[in-house]
N, CA, C and O of each residue as an XYZ file, in Angstrom:
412
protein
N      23.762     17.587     21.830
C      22.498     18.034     22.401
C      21.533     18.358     21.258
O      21.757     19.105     20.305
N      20.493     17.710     21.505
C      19.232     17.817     20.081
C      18.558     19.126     20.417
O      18.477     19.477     21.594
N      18.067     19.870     19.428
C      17.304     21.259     19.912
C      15.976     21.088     20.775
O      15.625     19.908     20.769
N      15.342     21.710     21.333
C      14.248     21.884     21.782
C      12.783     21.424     20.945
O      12.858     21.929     19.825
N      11.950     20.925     21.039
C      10.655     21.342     20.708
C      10.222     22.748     20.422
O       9.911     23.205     19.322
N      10.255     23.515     21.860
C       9.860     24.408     22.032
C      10.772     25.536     20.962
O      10.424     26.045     19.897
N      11.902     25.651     21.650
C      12.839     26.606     21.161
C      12.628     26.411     18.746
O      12.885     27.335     17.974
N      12.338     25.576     18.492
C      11.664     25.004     16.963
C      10.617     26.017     17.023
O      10.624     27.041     16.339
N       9.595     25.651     17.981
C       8.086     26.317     17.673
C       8.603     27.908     17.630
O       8.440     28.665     16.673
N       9.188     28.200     18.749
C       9.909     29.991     18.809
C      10.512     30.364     17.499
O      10.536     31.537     17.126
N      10.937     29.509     16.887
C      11.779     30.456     15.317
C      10.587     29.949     14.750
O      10.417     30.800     13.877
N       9.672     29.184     14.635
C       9.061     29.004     13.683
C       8.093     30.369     13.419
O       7.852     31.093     12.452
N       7.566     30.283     15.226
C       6.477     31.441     15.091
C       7.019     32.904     14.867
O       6.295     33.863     14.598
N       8.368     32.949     15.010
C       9.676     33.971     14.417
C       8.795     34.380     12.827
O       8.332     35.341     12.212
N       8.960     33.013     12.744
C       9.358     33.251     10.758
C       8.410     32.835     10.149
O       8.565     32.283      9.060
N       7.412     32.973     10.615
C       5.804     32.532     10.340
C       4.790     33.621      9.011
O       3.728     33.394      8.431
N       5.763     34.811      8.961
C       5.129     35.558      7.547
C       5.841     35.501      6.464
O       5.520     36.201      5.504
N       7.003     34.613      6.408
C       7.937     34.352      5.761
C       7.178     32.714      5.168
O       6.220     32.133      5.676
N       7.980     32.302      3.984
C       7.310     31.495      3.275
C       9.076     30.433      3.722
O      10.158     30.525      3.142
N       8.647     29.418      5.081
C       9.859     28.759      6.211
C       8.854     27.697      6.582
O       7.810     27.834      7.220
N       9.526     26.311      5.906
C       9.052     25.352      6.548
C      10.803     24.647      7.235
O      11.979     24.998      7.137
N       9.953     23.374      8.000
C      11.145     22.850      8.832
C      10.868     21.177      8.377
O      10.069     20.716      7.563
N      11.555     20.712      8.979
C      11.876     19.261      8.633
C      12.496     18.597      9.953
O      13.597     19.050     10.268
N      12.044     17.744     10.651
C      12.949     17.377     11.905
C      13.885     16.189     11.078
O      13.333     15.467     10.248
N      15.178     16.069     11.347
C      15.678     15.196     10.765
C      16.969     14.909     12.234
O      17.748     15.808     12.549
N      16.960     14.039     12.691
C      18.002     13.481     13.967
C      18.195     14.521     14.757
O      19.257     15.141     14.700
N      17.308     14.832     15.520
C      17.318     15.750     16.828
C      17.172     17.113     16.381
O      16.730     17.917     17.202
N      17.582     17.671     14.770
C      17.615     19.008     14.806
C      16.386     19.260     13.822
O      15.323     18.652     13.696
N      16.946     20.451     13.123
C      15.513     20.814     12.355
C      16.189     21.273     11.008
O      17.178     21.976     11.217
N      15.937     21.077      9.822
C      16.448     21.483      8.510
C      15.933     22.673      7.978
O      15.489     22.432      6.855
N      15.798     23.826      8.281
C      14.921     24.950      7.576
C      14.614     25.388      5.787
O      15.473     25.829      5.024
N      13.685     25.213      5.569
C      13.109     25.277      3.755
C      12.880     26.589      3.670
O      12.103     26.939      4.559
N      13.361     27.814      2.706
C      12.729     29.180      2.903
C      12.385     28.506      0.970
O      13.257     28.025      0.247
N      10.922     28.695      0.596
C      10.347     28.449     -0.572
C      10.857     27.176     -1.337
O      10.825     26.988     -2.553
N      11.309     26.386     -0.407
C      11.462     24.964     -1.526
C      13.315     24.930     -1.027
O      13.968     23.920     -1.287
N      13.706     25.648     -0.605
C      15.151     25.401     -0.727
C      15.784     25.555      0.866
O      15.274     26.267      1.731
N      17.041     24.698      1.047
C      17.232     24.847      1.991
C      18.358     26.051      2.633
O      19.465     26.247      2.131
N      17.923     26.653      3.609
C      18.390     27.993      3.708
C      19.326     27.627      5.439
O      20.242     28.386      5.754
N      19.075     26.852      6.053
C      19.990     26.579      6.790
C      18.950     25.654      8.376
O      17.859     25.093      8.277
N      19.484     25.755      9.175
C      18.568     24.966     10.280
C      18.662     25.212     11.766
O      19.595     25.891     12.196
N      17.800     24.729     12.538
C      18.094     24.469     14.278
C      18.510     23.580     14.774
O      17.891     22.582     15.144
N      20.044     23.884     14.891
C      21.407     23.280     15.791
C      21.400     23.132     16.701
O      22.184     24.081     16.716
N      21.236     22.676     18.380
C      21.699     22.959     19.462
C      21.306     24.010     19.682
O      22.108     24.900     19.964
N      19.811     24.280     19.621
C      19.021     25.469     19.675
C      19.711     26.659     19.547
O      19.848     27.513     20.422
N      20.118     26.677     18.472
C      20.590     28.041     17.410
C      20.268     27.957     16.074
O      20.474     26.943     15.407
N      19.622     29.274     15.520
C      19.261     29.432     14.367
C      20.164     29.580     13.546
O      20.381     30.792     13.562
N      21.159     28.889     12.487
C      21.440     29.029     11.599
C      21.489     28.852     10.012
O      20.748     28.112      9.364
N      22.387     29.578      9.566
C      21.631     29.577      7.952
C      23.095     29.469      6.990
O      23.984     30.197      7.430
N      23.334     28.959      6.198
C      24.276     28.529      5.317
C      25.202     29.455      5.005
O      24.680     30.411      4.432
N      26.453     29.567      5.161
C      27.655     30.042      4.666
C      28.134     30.306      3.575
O      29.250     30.118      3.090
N      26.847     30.943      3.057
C      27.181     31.549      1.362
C      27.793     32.885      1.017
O      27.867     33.550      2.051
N      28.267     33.550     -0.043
C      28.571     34.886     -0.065
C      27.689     35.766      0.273
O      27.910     36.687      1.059
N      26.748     35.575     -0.229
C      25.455     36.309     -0.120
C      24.787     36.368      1.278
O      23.809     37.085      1.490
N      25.297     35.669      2.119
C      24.628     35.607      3.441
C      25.871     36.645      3.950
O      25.615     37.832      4.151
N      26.826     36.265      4.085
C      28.020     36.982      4.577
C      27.772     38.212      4.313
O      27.688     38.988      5.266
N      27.592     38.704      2.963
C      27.994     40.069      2.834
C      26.829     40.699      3.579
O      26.918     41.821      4.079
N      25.404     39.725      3.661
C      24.315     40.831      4.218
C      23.997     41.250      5.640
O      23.109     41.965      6.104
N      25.243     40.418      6.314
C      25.472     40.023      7.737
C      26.805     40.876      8.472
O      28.002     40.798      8.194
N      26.302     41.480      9.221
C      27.367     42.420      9.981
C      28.157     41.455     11.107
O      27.617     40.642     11.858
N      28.966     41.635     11.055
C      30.117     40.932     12.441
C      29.119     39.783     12.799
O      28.423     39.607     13.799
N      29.354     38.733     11.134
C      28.574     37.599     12.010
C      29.440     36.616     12.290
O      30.642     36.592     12.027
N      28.793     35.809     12.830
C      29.934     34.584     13.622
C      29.559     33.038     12.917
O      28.469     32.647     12.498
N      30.569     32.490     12.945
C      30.083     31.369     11.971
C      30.625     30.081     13.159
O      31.494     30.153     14.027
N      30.044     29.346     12.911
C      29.836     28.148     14.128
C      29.475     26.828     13.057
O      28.737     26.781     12.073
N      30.405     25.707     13.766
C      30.108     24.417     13.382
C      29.084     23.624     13.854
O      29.276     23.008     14.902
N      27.856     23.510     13.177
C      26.410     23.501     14.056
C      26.924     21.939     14.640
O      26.558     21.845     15.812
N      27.648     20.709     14.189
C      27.970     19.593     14.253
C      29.290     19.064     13.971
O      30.102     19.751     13.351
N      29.602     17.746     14.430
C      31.192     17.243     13.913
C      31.052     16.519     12.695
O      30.423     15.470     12.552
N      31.899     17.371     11.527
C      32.020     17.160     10.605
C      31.796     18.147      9.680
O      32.498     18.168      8.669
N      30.561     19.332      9.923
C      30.075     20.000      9.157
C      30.518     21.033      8.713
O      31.387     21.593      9.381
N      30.052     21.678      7.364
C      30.856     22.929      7.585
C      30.094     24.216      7.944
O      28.870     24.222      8.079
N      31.072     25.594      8.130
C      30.847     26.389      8.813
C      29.234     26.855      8.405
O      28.826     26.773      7.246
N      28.453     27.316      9.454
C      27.312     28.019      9.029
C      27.350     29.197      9.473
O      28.499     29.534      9.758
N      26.205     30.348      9.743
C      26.519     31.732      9.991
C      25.319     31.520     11.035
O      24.369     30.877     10.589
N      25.205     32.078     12.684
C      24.533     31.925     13.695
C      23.810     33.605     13.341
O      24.280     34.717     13.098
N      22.736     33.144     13.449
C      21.328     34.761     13.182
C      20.970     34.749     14.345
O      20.318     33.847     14.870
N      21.460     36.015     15.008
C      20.721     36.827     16.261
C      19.740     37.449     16.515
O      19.085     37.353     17.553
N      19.514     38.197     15.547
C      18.347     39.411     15.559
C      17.204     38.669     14.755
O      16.981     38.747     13.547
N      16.585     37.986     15.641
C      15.606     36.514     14.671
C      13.967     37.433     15.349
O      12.840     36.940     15.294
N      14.337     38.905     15.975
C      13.092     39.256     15.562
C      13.345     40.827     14.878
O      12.831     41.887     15.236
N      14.285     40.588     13.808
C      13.765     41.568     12.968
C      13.750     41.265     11.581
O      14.703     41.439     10.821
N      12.051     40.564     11.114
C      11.645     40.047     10.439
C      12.210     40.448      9.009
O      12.529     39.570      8.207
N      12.331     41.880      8.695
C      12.076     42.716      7.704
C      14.015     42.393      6.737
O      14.195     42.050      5.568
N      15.157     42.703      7.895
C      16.212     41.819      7.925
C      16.225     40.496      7.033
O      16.759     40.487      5.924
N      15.603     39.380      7.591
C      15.164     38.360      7.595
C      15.032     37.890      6.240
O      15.807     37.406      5.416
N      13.594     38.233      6.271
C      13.226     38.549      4.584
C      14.439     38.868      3.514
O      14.776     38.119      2.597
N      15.090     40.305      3.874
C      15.834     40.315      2.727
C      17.370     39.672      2.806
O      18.146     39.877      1.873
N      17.756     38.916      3.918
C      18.653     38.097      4.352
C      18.393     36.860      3.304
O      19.242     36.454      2.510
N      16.703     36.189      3.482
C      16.507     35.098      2.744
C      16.076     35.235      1.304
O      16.001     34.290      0.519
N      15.777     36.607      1.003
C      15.922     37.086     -0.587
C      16.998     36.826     -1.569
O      17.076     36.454     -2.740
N      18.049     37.286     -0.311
C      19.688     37.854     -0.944
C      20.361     36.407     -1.381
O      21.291     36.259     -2.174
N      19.728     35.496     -0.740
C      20.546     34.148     -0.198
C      19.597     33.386     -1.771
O      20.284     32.720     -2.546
N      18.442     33.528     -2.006
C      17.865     32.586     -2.796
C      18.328     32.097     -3.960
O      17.963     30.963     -4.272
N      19.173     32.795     -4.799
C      19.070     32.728     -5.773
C      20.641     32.368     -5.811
O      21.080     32.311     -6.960
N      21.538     32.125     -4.833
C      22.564     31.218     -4.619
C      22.595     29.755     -4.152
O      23.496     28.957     -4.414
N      21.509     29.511     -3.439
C      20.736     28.318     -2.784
C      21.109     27.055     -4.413
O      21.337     27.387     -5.577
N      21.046     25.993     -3.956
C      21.110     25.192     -4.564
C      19.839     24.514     -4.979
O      19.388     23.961     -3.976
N      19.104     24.323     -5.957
C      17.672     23.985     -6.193
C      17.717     22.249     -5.713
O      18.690     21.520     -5.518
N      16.248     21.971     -5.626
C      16.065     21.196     -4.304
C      16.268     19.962     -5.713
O      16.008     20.352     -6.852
N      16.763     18.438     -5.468
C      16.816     17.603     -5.943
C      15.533     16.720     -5.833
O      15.027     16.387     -4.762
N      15.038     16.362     -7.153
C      13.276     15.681     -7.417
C      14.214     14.135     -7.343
O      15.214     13.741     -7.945
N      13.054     13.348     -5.970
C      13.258     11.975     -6.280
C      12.960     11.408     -7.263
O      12.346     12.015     -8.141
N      13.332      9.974     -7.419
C      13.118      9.747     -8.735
C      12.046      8.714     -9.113
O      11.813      8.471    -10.297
């Protein structure tokens, strides 16, 4: 099942003071927090990459296979408490993998 339109525009306008672009790529959405990718919209669920740094800043979170094949990501609930958010995608940046320049 491909995500929504709509349910896209809802996290977007979520995460709209946050520096969060998206990318539609085969039904879902790839999420960019400043150039890097921080995780995406699955089967209209917000998730974000399975790093240490996400884990530790995440209480009793649940990790879900957004697809077959993939690996685990971490599902974000509280997608309106911005302030969270922010330092969720702070904590996470500087583990993120820097974005690869075509050539």
């Amino acid at each position: 099942m491909a995500s929504s339109r709509e349910y896209h525009d809802f996290i977007m306008d979520s995460l709209s003071s946050l520096e969060v672009s998206s990318r539609k790529m085969m039904g879902e959405y790839v999420l960019y927090y400043r150039g890097k990718v921080i995780g995406g919209i699955y089967d209209n669920r917000f998730l974000v990459k399975s790093i240490d740094s996400a884990v530790s800043h995440m209480q009793d979170v649940l990790k879900v296979i957004p697809y077959k094949g993939a690996k685990e990501m971490l599902e974000v609930e509280n997608i309106d408490d911005i302030q969270f958010l922010y330092e969720l995608f702070e904590a996470m940046y500087d583990e993120l993998p820097e974005i690869r320049k075509k050539r």
